[in-house]
N, C-alpha and C positions, 0 to 999 in steps of 0.2 A: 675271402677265404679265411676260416677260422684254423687254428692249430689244435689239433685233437689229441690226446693223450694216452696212450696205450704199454700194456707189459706184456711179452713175450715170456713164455717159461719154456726154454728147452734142455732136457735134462736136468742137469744141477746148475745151468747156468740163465741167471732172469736178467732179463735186458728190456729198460727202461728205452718209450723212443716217443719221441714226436712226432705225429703224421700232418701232416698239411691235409688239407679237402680234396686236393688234386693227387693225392694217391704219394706223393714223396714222403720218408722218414728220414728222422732224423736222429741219433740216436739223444736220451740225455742223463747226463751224469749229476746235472745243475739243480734238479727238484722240480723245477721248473713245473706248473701245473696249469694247465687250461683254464678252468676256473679264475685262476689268478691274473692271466693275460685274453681273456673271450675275445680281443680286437686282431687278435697277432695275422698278420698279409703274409702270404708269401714275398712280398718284397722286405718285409724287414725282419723275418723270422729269427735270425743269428744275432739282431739288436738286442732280442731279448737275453742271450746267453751271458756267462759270467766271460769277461777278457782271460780268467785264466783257465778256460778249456783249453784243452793239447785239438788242434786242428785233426788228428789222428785221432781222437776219442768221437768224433762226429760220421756219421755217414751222410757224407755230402751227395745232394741230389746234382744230376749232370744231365748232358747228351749225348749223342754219338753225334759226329758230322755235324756241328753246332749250326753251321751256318749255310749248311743244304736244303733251306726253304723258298729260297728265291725262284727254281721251277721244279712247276709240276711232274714232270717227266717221271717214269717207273724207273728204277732203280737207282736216280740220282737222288731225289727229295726224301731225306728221310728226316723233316721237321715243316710241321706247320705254324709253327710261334717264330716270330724274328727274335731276335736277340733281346730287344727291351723285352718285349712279353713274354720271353723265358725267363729273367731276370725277374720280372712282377711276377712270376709263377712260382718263384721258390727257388731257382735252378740256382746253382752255384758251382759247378764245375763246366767246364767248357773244351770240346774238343774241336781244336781250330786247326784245318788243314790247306795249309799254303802251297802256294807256286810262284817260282821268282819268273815275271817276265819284263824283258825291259824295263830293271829293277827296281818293278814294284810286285807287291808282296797281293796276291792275288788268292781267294780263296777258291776253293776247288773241291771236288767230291771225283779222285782217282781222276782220268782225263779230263774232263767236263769244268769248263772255267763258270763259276756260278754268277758272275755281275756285277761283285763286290769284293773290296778291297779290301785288308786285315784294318789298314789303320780308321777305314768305317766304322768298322766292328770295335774295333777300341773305346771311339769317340763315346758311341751308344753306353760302353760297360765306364767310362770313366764319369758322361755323365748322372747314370744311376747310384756309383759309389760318392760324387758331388750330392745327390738329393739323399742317398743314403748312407752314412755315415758310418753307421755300426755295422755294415754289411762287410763280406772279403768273399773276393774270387780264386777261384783256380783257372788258368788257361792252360791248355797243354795246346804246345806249335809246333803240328807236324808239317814237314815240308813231305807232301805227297806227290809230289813230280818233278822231273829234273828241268833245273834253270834254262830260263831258252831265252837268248839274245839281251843278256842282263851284265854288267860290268863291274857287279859286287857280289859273294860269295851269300848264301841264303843265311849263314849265322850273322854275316858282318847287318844285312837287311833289318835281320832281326834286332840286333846293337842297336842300330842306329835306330832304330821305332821305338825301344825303348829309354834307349840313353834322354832319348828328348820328351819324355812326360818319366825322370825317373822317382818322384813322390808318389806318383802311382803302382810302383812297383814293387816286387822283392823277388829278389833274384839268387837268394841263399839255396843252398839244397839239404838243408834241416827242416825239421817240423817245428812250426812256428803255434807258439801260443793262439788264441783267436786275436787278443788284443794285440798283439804286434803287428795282427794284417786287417784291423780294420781299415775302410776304404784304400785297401791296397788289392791288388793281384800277384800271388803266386804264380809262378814260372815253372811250368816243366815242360822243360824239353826233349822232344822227339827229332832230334836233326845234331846235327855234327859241323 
């Protein structure tokens, strides 16, 4: 996947962005030119940015229901890349929706328990920011169903998954520079 480079003019206002081959933009404020990078992957597209882009100056490419490929079924699967091959796709924003059961943190698409377990999905996203370094995530953790037969509250579940990998993290609720989240994951949260 090469990184393609394109300007938008709408109105009076021109916007600089980056596109990936697989249809994702990005915006960029860096100069940043094709020519200049002709190797750029989607897995390491943000390595090329400057650390002091605003996280908010980018339009980060994402999913819906990140982790609803596990089945096929109509109206539950809405992704056919797992997690690393979204991640080698360019994806950088993640929408992760949990259910606490027999407190563990279970992913889910509305009822339908999908197979897979958040701290799975972690494993996957920590080891990609391990191989890739200049990369940073966004996760958003929605708890999409209510706790069923579990002894810990879904925020505390949440704590404790991340208290225990917490170099991988950032759990501020400011916008963070890029360089302050390389190989890290942003935290937003969707639960209480």
């Amino acid at each position: 996947q090469h990184l393609l480079e394109g300007h938008h003019h709408a109105g009076h206002d021109d916007v600089d962005y980056i596109k990936l081959e697989n249809g994702s933009r990005t915006t960029s404020s860096s100069g940043i030119k094709s020519q200049d990078h002709p190797q750029i992957s989607g897995a390491t597209w943000m390595t090329h940015l400057p650390s002091t882009t605003p996280m908010s100056a980018l339009t980060i490419p994402g999913t819906h229901d990140s982790a609803a490929y596990t089945y096929s079924w109509p109206f539950i699967a809405t992704q056919t890349l797992d997690i690393t091959a979204q991640l080698n796709a360019g994806i950088r924003y993640f929408d992760l929706r949990c259910g606490l059961r027999a407190d563990t943190l279970e992913m889910v698409h509305g009822q339908a328990l999908l197979g897979l377990r958040l701290d799975q999905v972690l494993v996957d996203m920590y080891a990609f920011l391990s191989a890739n370094p200049g990369e940073a995530l966004i996760a958003q953790i929605k708890r999409d169903r209510k706790d069923e037969k579990s002894t810990v509250h879904f925020s505390q579940a949440i704590a404790n998954l991340i208290s225990a990998t917490p170099d991988h993290w950032r759990t501020a609720n400011t916008t963070p520079m890029l360089g302050e989240l390389r190989s890290r994951i942003q935290l937003f949260r969707r639960f209480e």
